[in-house]
C-alpha positions in Angstrom: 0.0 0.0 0.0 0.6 3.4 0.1 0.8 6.5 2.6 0.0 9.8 0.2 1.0 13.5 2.2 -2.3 15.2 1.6 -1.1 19.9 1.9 -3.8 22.3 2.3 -3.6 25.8 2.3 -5.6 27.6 6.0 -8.4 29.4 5.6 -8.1 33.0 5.8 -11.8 34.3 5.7 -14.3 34.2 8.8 -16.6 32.4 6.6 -14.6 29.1 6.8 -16.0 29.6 10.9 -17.3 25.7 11.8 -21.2 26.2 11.2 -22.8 27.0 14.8 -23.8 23.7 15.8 -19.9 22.1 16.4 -17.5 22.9 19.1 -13.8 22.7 18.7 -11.8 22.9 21.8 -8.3 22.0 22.9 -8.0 19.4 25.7 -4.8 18.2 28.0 -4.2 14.2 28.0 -3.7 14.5 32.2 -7.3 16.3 32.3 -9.8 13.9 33.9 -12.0 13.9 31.5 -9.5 12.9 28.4 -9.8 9.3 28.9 -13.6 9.5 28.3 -13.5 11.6 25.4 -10.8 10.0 23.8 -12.3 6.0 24.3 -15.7 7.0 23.3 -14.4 8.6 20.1 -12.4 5.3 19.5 -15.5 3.0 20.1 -17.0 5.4 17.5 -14.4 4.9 15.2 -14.3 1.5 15.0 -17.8 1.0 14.8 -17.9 3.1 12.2 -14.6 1.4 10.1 -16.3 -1.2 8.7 -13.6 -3.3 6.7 -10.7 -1.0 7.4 -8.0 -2.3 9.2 -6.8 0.4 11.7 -4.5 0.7 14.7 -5.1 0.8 18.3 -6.4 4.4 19.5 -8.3 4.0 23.0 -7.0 6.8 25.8 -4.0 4.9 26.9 -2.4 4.4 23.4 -2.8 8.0 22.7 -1.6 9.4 25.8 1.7 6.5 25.6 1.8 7.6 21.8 1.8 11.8 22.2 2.3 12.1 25.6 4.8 9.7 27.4 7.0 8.1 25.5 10.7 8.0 26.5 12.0 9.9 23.7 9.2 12.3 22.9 7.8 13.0 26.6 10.3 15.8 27.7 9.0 18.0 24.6 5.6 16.6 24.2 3.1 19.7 26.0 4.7 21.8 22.9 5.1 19.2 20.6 1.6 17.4 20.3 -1.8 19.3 20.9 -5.0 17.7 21.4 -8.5 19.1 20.5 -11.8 17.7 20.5 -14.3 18.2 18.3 -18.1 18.0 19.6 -21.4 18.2 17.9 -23.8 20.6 19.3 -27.1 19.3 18.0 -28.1 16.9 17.6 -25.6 15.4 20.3 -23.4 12.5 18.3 -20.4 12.1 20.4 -17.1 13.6 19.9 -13.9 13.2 17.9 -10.1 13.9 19.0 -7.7 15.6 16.7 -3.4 15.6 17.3 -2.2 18.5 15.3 1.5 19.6 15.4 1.2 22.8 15.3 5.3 24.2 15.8 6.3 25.0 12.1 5.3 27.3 9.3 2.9 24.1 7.9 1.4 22.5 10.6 1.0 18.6 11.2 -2.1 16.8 11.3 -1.3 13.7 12.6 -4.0 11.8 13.7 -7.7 11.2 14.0 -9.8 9.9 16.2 -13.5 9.6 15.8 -16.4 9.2 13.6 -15.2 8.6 9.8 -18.1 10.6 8.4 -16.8 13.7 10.5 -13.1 13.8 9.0 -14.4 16.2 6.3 -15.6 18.5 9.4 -12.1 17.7 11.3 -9.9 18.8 8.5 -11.9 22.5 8.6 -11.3 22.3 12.4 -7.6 21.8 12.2 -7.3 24.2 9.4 -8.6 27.0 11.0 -6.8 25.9 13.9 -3.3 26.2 12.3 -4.6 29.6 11.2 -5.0 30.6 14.5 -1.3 29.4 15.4 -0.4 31.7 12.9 0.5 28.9 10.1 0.3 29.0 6.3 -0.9 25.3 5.5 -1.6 21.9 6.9 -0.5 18.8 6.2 -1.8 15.3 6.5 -0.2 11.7 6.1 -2.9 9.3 4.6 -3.7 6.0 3.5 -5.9 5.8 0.3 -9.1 5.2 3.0 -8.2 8.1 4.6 -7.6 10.2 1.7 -10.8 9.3 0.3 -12.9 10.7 3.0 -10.9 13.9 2.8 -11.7 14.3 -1.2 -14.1 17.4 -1.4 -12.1 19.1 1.8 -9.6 21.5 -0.3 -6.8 19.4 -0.4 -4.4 21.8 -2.6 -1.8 19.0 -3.2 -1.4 15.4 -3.0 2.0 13.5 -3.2 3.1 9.9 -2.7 5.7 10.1 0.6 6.2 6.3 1.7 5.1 2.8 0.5 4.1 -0.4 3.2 4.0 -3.7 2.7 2.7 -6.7 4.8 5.1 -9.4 6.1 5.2 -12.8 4.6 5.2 -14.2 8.1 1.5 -13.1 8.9 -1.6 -13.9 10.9 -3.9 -12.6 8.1 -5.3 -15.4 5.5 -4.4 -14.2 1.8 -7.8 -13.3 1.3 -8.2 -11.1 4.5 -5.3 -9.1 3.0 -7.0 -7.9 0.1 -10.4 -7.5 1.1 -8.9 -5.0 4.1 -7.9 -1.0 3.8 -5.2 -0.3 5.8 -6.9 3.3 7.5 -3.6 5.1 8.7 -2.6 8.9 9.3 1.4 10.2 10.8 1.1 8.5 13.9 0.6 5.4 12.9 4.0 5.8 11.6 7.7 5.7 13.6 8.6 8.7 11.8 6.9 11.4 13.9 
């Protein structure tokens, strides 16, 4: 398979505002009410991932992922931000975003959430980079992921690593095809 990085430029009139009824806020992984957010909006997810084959993202995997990990933890409260993404009416649960947000074009680098709502997460995390004074956005995605972003803006789209599955392998041949691999920048070892 394949991993495309997926650039969009931020939106620089008020007009690109989320409509009224969704809520965008940022939220801390040591706030109490992190772990809630962040496992509902991965029991959403994967109820809503039909045949896509996806890696862990409950509350602890986010928080090891982002948050704690040996190398990263020291610079992680600057590093990796964390915003959740709520719908106002009619209530449907809530999503978590991980932007980046340090350099010139910041990093979307994971989602968590509803797949139907990635369209409305991308317009979130744009406008958020706005706000952090950046010029663009960026995105690592698998073909899944890239087709639920089609329609969002996306300014450029360019192949930036290829994946393969090991021969030694749980999966039947047939389960191999039949499964997307649904995968953003964190899934990777790169970040």
């Amino acid at each position: 398979g394949s991993v495309d990085a997926l650039h969009w430029p931020v939106p620089q009139a008020p007009e690109l505002a989320l409509p009224w009824h969704w809520r965008w806020r940022a939220i801390d992984p040591a706030h109490p009410r992190f772990d809630r957010v962040a496992d509902a909006a991965w029991n959403t997810m994967r109820a809503s991932a039909g045949r896509w084959t996806m890696g862990q993202r409950d509350a602890n995997y986010l928080r090891w992922r982002y948050a704690l990990r040996p190398p990263v933890a020291p610079q992680a409260p600057a590093r990796y931000r964390f915003f959740e993404l709520t719908r106002a009416w009619p209530f449907a649960g809530a999503g978590l975003a991980v932007l980046d947000l340090r350099a010139a074009t910041a990093c979307w680098l994971d989602w968590v959430g509803p797949l139907d709502w990635m369209p409305m997460a991308s317009r979130a995390c744009r406008l958020e980079a706005a706000r952090c004074g950046a010029t663009g956005l960026s995105a690592w995605a698998s073909p899944p992921v890239a087709q639920g972003l089609a329609g969002t803006g996306i300014a450029r789209r360019e192949l930036c690593a290829g994946f393969g599955m090991p021969l030694a392998s749980d999966l039947h041949p047939d389960q191999s095809t039949c499964s997307g691999w649904w995968m953003m920048g964190g899934d990777t070892d790169f970040l």
